[in-house]
N, C-alpha and C positions, 0 to 999 in steps of 0.2 A: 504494500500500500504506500500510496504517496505522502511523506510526513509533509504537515502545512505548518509556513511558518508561524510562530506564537503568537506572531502580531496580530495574526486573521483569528484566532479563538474569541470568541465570545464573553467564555467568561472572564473577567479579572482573573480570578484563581489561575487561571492557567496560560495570563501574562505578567499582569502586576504584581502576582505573591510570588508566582513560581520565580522569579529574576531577586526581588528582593529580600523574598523569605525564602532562600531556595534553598536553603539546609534544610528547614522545615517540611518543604516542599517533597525536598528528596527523601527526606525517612517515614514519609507516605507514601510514595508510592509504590513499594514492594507491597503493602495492605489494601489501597481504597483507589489505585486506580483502575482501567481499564482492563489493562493488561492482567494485574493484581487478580482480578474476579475473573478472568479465565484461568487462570492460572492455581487459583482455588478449586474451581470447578475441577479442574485436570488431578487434581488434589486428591479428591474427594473421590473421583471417578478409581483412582489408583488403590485409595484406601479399602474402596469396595472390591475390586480385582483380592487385593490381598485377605478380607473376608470370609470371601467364598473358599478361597484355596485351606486359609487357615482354619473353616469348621469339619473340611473335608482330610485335615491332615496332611496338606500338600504344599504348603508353604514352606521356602528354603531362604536361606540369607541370599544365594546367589541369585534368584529370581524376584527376591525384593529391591536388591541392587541394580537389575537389570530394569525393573520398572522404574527406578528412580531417577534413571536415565533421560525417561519419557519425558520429551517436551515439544510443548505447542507453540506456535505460534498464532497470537492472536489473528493475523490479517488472514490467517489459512481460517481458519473458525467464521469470521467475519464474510469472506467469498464465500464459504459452502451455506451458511445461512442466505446467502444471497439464493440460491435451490432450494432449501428447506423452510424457508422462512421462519424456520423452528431453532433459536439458539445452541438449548444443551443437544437436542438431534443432530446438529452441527456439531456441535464441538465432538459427538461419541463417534460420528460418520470421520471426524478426524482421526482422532483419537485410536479409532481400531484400526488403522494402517499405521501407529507408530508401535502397538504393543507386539510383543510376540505374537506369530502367528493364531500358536495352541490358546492363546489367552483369550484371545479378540470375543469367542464367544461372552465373555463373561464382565464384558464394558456394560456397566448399565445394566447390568442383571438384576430384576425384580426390584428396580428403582424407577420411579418416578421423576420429573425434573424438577422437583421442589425438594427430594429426597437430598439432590444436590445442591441446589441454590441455597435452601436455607441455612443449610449444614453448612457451607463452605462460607456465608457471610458471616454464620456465629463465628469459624475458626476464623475469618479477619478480623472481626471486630474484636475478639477476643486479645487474636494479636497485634492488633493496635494501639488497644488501650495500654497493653502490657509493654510494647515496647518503644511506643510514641507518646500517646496521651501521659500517663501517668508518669515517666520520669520530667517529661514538660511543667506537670505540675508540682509535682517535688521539687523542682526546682526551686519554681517560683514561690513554693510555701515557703521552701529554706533562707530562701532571699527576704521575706517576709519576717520572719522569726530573726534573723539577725537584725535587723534595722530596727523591731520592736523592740529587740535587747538593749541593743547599743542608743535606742531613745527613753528607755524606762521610764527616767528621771527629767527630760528634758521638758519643763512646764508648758501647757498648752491649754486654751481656753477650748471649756466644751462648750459645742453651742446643740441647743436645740430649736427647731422651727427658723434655723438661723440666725437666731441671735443667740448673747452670749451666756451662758447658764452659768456652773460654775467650774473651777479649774480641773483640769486634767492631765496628764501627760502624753507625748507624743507618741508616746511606745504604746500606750494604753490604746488610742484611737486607733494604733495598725495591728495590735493583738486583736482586736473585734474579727477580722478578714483573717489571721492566723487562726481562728478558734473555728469560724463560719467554713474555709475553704478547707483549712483539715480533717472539719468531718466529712465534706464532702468529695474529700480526696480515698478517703477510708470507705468511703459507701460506694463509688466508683469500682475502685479495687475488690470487692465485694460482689456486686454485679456484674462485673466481668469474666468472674469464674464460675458466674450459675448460667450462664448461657448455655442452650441447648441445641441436637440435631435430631436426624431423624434416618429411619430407613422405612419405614411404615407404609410406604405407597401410595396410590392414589388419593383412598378417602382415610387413611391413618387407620383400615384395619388388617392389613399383612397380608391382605390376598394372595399377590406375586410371589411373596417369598415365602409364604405358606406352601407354593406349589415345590420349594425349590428344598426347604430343609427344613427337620423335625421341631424344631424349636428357632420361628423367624426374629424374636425376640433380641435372641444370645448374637444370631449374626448381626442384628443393629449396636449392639453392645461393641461385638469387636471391631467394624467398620469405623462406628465412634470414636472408641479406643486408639485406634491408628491415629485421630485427627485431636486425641486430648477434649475429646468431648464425653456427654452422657445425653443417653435419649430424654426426649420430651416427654413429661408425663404423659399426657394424653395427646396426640398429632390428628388433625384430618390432613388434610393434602399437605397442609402447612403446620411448620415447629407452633407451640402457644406462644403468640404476641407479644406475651411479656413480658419475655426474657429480657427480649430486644430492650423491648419499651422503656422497662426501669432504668436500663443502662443508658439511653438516651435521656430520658428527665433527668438523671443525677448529672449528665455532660451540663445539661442547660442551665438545673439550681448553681455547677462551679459556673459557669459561664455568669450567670446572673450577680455570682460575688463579686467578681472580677469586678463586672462591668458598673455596681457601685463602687467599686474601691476606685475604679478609671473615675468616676464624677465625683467622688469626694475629692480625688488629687486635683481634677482640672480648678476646682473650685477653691480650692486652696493657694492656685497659684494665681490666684486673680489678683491685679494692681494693688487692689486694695485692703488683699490679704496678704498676699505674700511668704505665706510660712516655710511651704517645699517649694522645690524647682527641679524640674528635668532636666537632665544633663542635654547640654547644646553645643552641636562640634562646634569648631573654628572658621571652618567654611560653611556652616548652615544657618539659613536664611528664613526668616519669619515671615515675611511681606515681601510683596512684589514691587510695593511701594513706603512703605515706613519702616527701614532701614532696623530701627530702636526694635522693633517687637521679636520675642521670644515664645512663639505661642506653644502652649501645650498641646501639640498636636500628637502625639502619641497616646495619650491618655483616652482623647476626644476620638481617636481611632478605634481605641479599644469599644468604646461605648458603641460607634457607628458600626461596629462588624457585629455586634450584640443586634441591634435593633436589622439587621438584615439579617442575621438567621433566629432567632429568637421565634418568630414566628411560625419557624418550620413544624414544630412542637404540635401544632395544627394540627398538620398533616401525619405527623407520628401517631396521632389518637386515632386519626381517621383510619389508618391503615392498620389498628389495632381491629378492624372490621370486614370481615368477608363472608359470603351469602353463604350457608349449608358449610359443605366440604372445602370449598374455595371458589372465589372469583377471581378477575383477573384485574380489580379494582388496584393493588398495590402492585403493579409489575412496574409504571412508571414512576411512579411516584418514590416510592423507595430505594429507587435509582442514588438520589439526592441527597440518601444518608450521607455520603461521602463527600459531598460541597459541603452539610452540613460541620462532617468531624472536622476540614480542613479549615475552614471559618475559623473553629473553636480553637485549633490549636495555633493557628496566629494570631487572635488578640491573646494567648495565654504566652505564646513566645515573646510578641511585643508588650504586654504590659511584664515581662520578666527583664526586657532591656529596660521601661521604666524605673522597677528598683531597683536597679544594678546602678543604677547614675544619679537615682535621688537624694539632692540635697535640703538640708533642714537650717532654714534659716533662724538659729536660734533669737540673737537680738532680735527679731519683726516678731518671734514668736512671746518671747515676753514681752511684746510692745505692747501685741492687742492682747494679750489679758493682763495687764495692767489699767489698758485702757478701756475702749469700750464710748456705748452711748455716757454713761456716767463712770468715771475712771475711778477703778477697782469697784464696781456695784455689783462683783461678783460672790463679794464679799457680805452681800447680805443674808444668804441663807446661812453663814453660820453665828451672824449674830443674831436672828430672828431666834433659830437655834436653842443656844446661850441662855440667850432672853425668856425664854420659854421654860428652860431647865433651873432657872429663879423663883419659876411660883408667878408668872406674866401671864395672863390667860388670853390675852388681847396681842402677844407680842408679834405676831406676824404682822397687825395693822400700824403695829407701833412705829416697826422698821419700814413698813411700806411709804409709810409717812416722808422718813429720813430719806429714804432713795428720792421721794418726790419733789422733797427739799433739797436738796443736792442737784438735780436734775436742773429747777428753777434757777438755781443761782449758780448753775456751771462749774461748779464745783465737785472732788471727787465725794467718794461714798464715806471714808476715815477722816477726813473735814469736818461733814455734815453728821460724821458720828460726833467727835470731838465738841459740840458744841450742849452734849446731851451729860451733862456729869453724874447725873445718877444711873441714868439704863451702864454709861461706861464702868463705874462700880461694879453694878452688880454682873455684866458681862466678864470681866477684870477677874473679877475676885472668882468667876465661876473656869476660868480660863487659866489662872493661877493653880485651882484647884483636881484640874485635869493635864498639870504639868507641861502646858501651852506656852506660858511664860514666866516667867522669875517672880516677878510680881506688881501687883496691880496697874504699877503704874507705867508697866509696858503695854498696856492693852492695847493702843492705836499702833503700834509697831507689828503688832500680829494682823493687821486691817489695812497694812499700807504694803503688806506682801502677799500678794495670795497664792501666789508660788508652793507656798507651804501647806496649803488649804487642797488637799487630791485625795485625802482617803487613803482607799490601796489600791489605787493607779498604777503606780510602781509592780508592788508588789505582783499583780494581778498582770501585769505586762510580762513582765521576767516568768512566771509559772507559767503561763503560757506559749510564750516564744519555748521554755524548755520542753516543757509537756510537747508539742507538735514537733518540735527537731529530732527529739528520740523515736517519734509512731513516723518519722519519714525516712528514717533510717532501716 
């Protein structure tokens, strides 16, 4: 067949990713391309060869060797379906002119073409996830879990609904997506090993190979077997759905983390925030015409390859659906798996260059929590707090007051506390008493830092980032 140049492909994937994620690229396609899925199918068809020989006691290493020799060329598969109009009857019409003569009878013996297809997409996806997908993610957890580490401590305002709530650390906000993606790195890996096949026949009740051998079961087992799989509990034409299925949702929930952690970062690096930044070569260029800008455009990538397959998820449910025994409702459509995982694993590669180059800018980070609409009014929940822990019954309106007054006369929140001598007493003496400060009369010094004020931020960052770098391990 005539190869066409990349240019003239349609999809992106298979010019714009494959040229610039083309390592990516290329440790997909021994799984989830083209070729990849005849090449399973050839798999699959061999495993069954082996089978038949192995229930009948006729199976030798030097005739397993000798079929492992067997290979297809997809463009030969491709022309004879041009006569069959029938794929895997193509691929077998090949297939039995590359086996041993004696063999050929036993191509596709008492199998069905879903016997194959579905069986040899569970061993791709299987071996996908195992040797693309998830160390992909591993990665980027690992990358994850260090940067939470190494920012435990490093003060950061929490915001909720977008504004500023109260303090946190930076390590704390990237352990959320270390806790989030490692379990869904653990439930991936999980689902990838319950995949199933089949040998079961047309309507998944053994007909064919009922005719063929005493027990059709045990040969589906050892066909299996060949490919590191187990049968489907119950199959009609097709494996059960859900094997698939679950393994697809759990790609989408990682996908889905990702793709918040991409819009919390872009959001973080906005003018006006400024905390992290993306590393930005020396010859790379923001604008086409404003020289100055640094945009986050990897982050924003990540998000845009989310919201183009995200969707797909759709169509996953729908092809969880087939009439009776089978229809031919998912023949195209589940084509797409394979755009789908390739999507997945480039925003996971590129949001993995993200944290590889993300910097934290400390000073802008204690800027904005210090500041804020009212500077340091982050500092009101724990004198409300305090205030509370006095015997105040009222003290939440008390402070809400102080923030309003502080607000009005532009002034910070430890000002507009300082002006109040008894709530500061009795916060003071209650602040003293929980070894907060020396005594009393440091109390505006615990109020004019709120750096100090996080809880177990820290704490809860570092057990974390631990906790997941050992379960990636």
């Amino acid at each position: 067949m005539e190869a066409r140049n990349i240019f003239q492909n349609i999809s992106p994937i298979d010019h714009r990713y494959s040229i610039s994620e083309s390592a990516v690229y290329q440790s997909l396609v021994p799984w989830i391309s083209e070729e990849a899925s005849i090449a399973a199918c050839v798999r699959a068809e061999i495993a069954l060869i082996i089978a038949h020989l192995s229930v009948r006691g006729k199976i030798t290493d030097e005739i397993k060797n000798e079929l492992d020799k067997c290979e297809v060329d997809p463009a030969e598969v491709y022309e004879e379906e041009e006569k069959t109009h029938h794929n895997i009857r193509a691929l077998v019409n090949v297939l039995k002119r590359k086996v041993p003569q004696e063999l050929s009878p036993l191509v596709h013996l008492g199998a069905t073409s879903v016997d194959i297809l579905d069986t040899g997409l569970s061993w791709r996806m299987a071996g996908v996830t195992r040797e693309v997908i998830l160390p992909l993610l591993k990665k980027l957890e690992l990358l994850l879990c260090s940067f939470t580490e190494r920012e435990a401590d490093t003060p950061q305002v929490g915001r909720t609904h977008g504004q500023h709530a109260v303090p946190i650390t930076l390590g704390f906000a990237f352990a959320e997506y270390v806790s989030r993606l490692g379990k869904s790195i653990l439930e991936i890996e999980k689902r990838s090993k319950e995949l199933k096949g089949k040998l079961s026949g047309a309507v998944g009740a053994y007909n064919a190979t009922s005719m063929i051998v005493k027990d059709p079961q045990e040969l589906e087992r050892v066909y299996l077997a060949e490919l590191g799989l187990e049968p489907s509990e119950h199959s009609t034409q097709l494996v059960e759905p859900e094997y698939l299925l679950r393994l697809l949702l759990e790609f989408n929930v990682a996908f889905g983390i990702i793709a918040n952690l991409a819009d919390d970062l872009r959001n973080l690096q906005r003018s006006e925030i400024g905390e992290v930044r993306e590393g930005f070569g020396a010859q790379q260029v923001g604008s086409s015409t404003m020289p100055q800008k640094r945009n986050p455009w990897n982050s924003e990538h990540v998000k845009s390859l989310w919201k183009a397959f995200m969707p797909r998820v759709t169509t996953f449910f729908m092809d969880q659906i087939s009439e009776h025994q089978r229809d031919l409702t998912n023949s195209a459509s589940m084509r797409f798996i394979a755009d789908y995982a390739t999507g997945f694993c480039l925003a996971v590669s590129r949001m993995t260059k993200v944290i590889e180059d993300l910097g934290a800018d400390r000073e802008k980070l204690l800027a904005n929590l210090q500041g804020g609409g009212i500077p340091g009014g982050v500092m009101a929940e724990p004198a409300y707090i305090l205030l509370a822990e006095t015997g105040v019954s009222d003290a939440h309106e008390v402070i809400r007051r102080i923030t309003l007054a502080a607000e009005n006369e532009k002034t910070s929140f430890a000002a507009a506390l300082a002006k109040e001598n008894e709530l500061l007493e009795k916060i003071g003496g209650k602040l003293a008493q929980l070894g907060l400060i020396n005594t009393a009369a440091d109390v505006l010094s615990f109020f004019e830092n709120p750096q100090a004020y996080r809880g177990l931020a820290s704490k809860k960052a570092r057990a974390l980032a631990e906790k997941y770098s050992k379960l990636m391990a």
